[in-house]
DSSP file (Angstrom, degrees, kcal/mol; ACC not computed):
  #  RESIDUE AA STRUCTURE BP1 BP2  ACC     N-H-->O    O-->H-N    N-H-->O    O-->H-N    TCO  KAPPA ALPHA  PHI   PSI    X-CA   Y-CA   Z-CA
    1    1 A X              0   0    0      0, 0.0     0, 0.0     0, 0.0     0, 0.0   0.000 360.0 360.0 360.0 131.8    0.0    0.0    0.0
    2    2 A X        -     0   0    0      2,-0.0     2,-0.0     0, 0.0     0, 0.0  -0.358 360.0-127.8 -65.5 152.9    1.1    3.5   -0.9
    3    3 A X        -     0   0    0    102,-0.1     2,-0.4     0, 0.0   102,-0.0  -0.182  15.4-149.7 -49.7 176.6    2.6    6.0    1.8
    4    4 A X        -     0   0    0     -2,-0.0     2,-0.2     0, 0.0    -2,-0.0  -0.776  21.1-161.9-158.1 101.5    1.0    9.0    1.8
    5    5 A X        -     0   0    0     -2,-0.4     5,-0.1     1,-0.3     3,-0.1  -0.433  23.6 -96.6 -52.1 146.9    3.5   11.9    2.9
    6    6 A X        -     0   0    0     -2,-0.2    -1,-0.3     3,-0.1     5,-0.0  -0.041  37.1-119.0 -52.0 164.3    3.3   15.4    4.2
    7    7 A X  S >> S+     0   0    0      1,-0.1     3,-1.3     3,-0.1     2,-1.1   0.802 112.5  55.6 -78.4 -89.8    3.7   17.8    1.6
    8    8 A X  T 34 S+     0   0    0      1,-0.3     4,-0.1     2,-0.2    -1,-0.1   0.204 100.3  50.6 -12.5 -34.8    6.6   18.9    3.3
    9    9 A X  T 34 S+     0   0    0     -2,-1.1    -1,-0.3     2,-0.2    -2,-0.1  -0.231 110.5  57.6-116.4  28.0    8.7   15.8    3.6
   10   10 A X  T <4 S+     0   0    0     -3,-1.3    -2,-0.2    -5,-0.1    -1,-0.1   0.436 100.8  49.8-123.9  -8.3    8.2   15.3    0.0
   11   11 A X  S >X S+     0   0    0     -4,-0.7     4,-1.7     2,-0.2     3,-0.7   0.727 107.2  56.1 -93.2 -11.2    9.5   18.2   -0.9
   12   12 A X  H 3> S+     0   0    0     -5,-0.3     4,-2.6     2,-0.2     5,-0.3   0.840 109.8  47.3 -67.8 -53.7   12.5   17.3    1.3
   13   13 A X  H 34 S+     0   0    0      2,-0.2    -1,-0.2     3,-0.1    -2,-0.2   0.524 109.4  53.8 -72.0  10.4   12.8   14.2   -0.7
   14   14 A X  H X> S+     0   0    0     -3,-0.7     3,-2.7     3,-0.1     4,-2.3   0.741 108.7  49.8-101.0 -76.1   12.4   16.5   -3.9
   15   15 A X  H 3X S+     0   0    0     -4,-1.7     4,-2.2     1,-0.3    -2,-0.2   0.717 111.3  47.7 -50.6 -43.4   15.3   18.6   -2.6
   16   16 A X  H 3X S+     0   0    0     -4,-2.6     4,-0.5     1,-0.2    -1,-0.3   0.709 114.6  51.2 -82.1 -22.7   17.8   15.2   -1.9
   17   17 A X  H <> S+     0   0    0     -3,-2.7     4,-2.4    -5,-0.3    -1,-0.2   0.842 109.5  40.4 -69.1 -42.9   17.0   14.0   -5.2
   18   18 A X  H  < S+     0   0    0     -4,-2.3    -2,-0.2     1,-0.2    -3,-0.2   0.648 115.7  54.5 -96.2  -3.4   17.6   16.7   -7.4
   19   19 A X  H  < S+     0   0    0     -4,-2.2     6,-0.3    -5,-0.2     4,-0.2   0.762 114.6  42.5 -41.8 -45.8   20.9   17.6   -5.2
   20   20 A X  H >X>S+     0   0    0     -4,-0.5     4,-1.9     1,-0.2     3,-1.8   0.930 116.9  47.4-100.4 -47.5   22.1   14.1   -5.8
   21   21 A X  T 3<5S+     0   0    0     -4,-2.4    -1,-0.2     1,-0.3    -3,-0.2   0.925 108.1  55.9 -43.1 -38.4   20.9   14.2   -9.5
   22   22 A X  T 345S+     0   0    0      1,-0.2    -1,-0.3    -5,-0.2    -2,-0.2   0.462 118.8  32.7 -93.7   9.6   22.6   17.7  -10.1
   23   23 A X  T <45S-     0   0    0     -3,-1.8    -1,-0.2    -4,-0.2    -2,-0.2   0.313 102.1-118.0-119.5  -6.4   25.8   16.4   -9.0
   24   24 A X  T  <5 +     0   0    0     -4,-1.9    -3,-0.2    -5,-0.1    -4,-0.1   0.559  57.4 172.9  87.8   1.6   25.9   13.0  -10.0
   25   25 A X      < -     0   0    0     -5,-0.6     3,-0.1    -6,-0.3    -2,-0.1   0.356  41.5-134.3 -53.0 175.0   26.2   12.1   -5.9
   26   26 A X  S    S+     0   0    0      1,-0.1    51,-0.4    49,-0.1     2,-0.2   0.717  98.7  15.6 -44.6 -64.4   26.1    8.5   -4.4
   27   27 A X        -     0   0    0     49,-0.1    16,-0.5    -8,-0.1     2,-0.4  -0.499  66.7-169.9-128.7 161.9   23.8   10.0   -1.9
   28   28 A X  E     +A   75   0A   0     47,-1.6    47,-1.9    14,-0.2     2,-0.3  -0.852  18.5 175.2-141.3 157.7   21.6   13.5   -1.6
   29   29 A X  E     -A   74   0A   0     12,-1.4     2,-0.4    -2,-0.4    45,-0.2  -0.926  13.1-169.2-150.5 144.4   19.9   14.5    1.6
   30   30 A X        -     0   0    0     43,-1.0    10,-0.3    -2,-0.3     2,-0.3  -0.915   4.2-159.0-149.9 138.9   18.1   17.3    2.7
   31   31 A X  E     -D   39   0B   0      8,-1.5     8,-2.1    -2,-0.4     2,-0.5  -0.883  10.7-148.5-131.6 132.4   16.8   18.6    6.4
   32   32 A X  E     -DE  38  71B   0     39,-0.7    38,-4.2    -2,-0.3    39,-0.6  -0.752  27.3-139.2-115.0 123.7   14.1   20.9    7.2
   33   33 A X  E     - E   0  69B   0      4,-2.4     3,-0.3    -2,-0.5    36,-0.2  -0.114  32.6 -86.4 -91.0-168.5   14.8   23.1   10.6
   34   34 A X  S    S+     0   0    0     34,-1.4    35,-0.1     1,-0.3    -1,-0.1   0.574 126.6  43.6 -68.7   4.7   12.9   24.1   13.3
   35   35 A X  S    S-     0   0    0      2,-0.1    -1,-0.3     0, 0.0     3,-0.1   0.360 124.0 -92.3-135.7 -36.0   11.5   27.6   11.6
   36   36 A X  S    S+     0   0    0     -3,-0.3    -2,-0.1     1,-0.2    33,-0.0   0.617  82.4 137.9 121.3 -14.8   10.8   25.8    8.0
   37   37 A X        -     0   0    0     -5,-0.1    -4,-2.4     1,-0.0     2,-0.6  -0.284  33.6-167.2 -67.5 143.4   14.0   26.4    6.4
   38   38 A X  E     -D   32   0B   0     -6,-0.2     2,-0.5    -3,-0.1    -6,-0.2  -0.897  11.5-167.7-152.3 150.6   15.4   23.6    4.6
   39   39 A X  E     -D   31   0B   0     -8,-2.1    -8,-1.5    -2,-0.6    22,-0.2  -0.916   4.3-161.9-138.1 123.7   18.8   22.7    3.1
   40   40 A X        +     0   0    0     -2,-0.5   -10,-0.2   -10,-0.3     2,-0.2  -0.227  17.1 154.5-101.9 162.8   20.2   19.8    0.5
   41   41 A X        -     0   0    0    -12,-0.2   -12,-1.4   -25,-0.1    16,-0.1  -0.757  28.4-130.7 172.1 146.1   23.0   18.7   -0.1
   42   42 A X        -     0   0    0    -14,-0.2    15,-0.2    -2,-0.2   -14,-0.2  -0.383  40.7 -81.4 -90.1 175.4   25.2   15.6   -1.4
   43   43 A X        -     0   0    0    -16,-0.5     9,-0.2    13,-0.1     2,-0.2  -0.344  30.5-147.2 -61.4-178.1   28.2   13.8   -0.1
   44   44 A X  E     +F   51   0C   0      7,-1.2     7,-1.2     2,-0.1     2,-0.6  -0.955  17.4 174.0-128.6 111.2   31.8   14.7   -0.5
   45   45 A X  E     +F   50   0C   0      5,-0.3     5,-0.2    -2,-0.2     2,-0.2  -0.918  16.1 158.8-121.4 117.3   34.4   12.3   -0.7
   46   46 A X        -     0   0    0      3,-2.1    -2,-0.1    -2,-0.6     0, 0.0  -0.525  58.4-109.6-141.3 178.1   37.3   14.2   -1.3
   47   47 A X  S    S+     0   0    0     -2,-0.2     3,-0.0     1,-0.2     0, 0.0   0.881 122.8  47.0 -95.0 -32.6   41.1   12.3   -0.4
   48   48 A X  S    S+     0   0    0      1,-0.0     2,-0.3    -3,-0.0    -1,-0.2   0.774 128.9  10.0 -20.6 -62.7   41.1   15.2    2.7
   49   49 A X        -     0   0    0      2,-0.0    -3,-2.1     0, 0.0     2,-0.3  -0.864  52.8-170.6-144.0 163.2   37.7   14.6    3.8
   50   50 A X  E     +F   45   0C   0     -2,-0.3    -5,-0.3    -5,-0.2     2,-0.3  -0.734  22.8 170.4-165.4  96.9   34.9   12.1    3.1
   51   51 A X  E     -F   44   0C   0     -7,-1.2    -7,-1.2    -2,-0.3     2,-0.1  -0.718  35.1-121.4-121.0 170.7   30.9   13.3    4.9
   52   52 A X     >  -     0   0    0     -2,-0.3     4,-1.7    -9,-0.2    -1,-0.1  -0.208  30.2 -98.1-150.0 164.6   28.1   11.5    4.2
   53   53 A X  H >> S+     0   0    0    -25,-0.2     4,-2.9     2,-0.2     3,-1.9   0.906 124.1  50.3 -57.1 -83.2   25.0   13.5    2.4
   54   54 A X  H 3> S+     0   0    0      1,-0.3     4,-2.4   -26,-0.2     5,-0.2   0.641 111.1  51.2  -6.3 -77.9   23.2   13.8    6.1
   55   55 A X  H 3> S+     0   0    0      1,-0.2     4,-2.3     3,-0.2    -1,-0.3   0.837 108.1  45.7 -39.6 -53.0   26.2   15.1    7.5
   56   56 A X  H <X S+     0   0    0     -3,-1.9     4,-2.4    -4,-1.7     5,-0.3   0.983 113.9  48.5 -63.3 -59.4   26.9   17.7    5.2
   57   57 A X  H  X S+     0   0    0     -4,-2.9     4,-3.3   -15,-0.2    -2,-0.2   0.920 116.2  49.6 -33.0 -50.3   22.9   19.1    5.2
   58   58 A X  H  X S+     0   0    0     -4,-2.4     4,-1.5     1,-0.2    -1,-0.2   0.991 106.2  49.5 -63.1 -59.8   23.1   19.0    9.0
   59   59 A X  H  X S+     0   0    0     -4,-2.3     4,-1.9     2,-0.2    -1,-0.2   0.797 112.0  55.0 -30.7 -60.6   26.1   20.7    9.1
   60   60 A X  H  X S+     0   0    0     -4,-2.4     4,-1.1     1,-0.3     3,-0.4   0.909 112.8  38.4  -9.9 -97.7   24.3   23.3    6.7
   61   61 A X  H ><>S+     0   0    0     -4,-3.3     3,-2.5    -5,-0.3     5,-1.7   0.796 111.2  58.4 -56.9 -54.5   21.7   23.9    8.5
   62   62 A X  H 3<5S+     0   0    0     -4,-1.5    -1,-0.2     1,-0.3    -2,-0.2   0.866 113.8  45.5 -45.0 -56.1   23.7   23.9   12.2
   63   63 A X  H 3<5S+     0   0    0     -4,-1.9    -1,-0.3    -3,-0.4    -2,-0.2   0.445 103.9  53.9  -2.9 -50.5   25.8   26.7   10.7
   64   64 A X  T <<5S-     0   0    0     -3,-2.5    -1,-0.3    -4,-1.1    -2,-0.2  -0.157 133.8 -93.6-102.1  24.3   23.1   28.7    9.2
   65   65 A X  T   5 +     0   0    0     -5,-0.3     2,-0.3     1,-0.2    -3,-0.2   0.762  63.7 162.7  36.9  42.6   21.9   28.4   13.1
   66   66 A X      < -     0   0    0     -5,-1.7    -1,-0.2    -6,-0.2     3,-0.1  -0.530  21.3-177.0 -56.5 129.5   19.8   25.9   13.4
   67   67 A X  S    S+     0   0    0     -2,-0.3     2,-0.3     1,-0.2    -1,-0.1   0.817  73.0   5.2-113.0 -35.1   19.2   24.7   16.7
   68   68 A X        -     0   0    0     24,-0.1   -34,-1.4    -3,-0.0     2,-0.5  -0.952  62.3-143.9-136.1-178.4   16.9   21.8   15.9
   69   69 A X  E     -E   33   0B   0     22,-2.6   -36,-0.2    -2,-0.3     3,-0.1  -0.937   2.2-157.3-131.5 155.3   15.5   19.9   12.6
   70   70 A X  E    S+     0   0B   0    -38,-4.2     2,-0.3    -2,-0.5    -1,-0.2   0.869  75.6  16.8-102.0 -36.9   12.1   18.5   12.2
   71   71 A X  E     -E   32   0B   0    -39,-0.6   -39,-0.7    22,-0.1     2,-0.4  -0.938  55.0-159.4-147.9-172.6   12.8   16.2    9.7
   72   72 A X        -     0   0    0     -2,-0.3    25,-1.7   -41,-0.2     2,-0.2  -0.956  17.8-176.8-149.0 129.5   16.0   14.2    7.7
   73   73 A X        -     0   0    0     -2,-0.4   -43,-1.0    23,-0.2     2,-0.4  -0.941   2.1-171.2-134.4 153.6   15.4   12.8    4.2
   74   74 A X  E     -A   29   0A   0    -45,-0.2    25,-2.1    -2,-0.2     2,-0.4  -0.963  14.1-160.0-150.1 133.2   18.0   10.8    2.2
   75   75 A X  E     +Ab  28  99A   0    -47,-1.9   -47,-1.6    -2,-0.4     2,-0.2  -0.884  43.2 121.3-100.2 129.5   18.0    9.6   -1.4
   76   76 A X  S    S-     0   0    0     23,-2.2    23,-0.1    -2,-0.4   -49,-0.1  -0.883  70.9-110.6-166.3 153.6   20.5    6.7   -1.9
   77   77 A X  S    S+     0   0    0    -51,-0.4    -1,-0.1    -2,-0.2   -50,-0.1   0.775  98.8  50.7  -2.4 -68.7   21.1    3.0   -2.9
   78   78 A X  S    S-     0   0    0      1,-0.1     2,-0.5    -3,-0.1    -2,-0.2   0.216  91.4 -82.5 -90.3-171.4   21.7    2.3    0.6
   79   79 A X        -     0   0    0     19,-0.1    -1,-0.1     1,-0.0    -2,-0.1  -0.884  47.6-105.0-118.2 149.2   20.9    2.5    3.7
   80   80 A X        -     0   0    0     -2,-0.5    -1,-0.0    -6,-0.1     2,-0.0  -0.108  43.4-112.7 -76.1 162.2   21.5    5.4    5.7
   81   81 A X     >  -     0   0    0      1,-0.1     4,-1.6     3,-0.0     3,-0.3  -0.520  24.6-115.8 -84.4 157.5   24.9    5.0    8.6
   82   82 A X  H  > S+     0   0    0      2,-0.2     4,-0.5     1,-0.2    -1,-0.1   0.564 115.8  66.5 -83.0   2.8   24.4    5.0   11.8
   83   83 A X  H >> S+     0   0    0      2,-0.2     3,-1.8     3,-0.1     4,-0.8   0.993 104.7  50.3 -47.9 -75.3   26.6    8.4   11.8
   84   84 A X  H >> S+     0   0    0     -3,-0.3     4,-4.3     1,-0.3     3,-1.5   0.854 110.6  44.6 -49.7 -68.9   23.8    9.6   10.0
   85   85 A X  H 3X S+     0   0    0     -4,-1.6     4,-2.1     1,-0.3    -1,-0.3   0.809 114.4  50.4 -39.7 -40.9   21.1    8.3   12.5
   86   86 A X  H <X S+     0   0    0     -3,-1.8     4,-0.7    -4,-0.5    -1,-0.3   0.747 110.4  46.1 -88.6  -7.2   23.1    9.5   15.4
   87   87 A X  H << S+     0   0    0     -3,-1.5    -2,-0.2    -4,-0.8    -1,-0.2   0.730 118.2  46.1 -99.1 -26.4   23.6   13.3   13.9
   88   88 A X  H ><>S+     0   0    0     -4,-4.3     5,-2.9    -5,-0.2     3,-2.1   0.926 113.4  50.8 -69.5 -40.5   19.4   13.2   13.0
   89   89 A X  H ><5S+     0   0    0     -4,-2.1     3,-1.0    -5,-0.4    -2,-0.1   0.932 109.0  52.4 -40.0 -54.6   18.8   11.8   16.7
   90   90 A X  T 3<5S+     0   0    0     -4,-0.7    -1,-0.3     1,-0.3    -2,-0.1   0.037 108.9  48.4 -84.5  24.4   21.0   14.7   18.2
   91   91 A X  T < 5S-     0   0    0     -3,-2.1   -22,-2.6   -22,-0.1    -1,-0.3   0.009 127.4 -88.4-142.5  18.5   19.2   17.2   16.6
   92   92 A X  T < 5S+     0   0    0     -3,-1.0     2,-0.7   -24,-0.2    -3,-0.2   0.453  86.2 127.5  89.9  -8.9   15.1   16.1   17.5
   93   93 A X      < -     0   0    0     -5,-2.9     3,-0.2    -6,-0.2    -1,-0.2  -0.657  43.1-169.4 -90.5 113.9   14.8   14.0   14.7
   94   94 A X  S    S-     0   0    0     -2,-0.7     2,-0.4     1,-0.2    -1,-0.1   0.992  73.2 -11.3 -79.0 -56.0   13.5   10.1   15.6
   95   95 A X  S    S-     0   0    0     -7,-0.1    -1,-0.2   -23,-0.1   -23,-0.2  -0.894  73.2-111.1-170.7 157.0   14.2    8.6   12.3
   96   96 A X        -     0   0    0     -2,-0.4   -23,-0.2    -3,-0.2   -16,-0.1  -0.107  23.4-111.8 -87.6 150.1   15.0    9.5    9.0
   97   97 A X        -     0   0    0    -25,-1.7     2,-0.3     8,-0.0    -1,-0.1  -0.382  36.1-172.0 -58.4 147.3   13.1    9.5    5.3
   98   98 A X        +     0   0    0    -25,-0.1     8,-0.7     5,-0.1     9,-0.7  -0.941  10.1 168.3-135.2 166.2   14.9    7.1    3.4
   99   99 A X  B     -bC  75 105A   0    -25,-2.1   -23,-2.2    -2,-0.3     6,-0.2  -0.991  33.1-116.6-158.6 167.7   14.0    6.9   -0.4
  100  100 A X    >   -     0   0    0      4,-1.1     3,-2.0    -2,-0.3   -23,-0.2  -0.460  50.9 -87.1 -97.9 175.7   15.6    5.1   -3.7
  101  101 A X  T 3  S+     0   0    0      1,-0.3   -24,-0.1    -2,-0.2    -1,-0.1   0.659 134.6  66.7 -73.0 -10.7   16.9    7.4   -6.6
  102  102 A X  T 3  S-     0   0    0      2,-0.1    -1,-0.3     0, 0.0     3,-0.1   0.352 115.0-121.0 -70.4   3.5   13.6    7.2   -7.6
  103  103 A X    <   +     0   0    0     -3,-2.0     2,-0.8     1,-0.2    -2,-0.1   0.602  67.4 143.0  59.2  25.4   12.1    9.3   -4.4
  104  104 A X        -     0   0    0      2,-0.0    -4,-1.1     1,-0.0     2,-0.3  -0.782  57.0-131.9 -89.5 139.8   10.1    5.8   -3.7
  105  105 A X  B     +C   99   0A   0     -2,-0.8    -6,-0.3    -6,-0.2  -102,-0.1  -0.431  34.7 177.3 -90.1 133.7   10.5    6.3    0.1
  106  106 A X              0   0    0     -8,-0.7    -7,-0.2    -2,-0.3    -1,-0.1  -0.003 360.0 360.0-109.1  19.5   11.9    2.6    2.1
  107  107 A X              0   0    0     -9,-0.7    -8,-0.1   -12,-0.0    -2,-0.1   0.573 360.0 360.0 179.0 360.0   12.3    3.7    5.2
């Protein structure tokens, strides 16, 4: 049976797709903060430095001064790490959108 999503946490799953699409990514993610703001973003695996989509979005958004996030989506293959889990956890979030490169959401 389909899910039936918020508007909101599909457009978050909009955002992590067409991040991971517009870069070619592994992974896209994107996290909507406590005010409605929301920010995408892919991995980086660079030889330096190596963050996960999740990580990078949160970061985003901590940065931009966010203090908590309401929700966490990630588009991948995979499944998301439990890095990922522990950085949505520590910010209010219980558990995270997961979706295929197709935005059909698994998780």
């Amino acid at each position: 049976m389909p899910v039936t999503l918020d508007p909101e946490d599909n457009k978050i799953i909009t955002l992590a797709r067409a991040a991971r699409a517009r870069n070619e990514a592994a992974e896209g993610a994107a996290v909507r903060d406590e005010t409605g703001r929301t920010y995408s973003a892919t991995n980086v695996a660079l030889g330096a430095l190596t963050l996960s989509a999740v990580q990078v979005a949160v970061a985003m958004a901590v940065s931009s001064g966010a203090r908590s996030l309401e929700a966490v989506a990630l588009v991948s293959e995979g499944a998301p790490s439990a890095a990922d889990e522990a950085v949505a956890a520590e910010l209010g979030v219980k558990s995270l959108l997961v979706a295929g490169p197709d935005g059909t959401l698994r998780g």
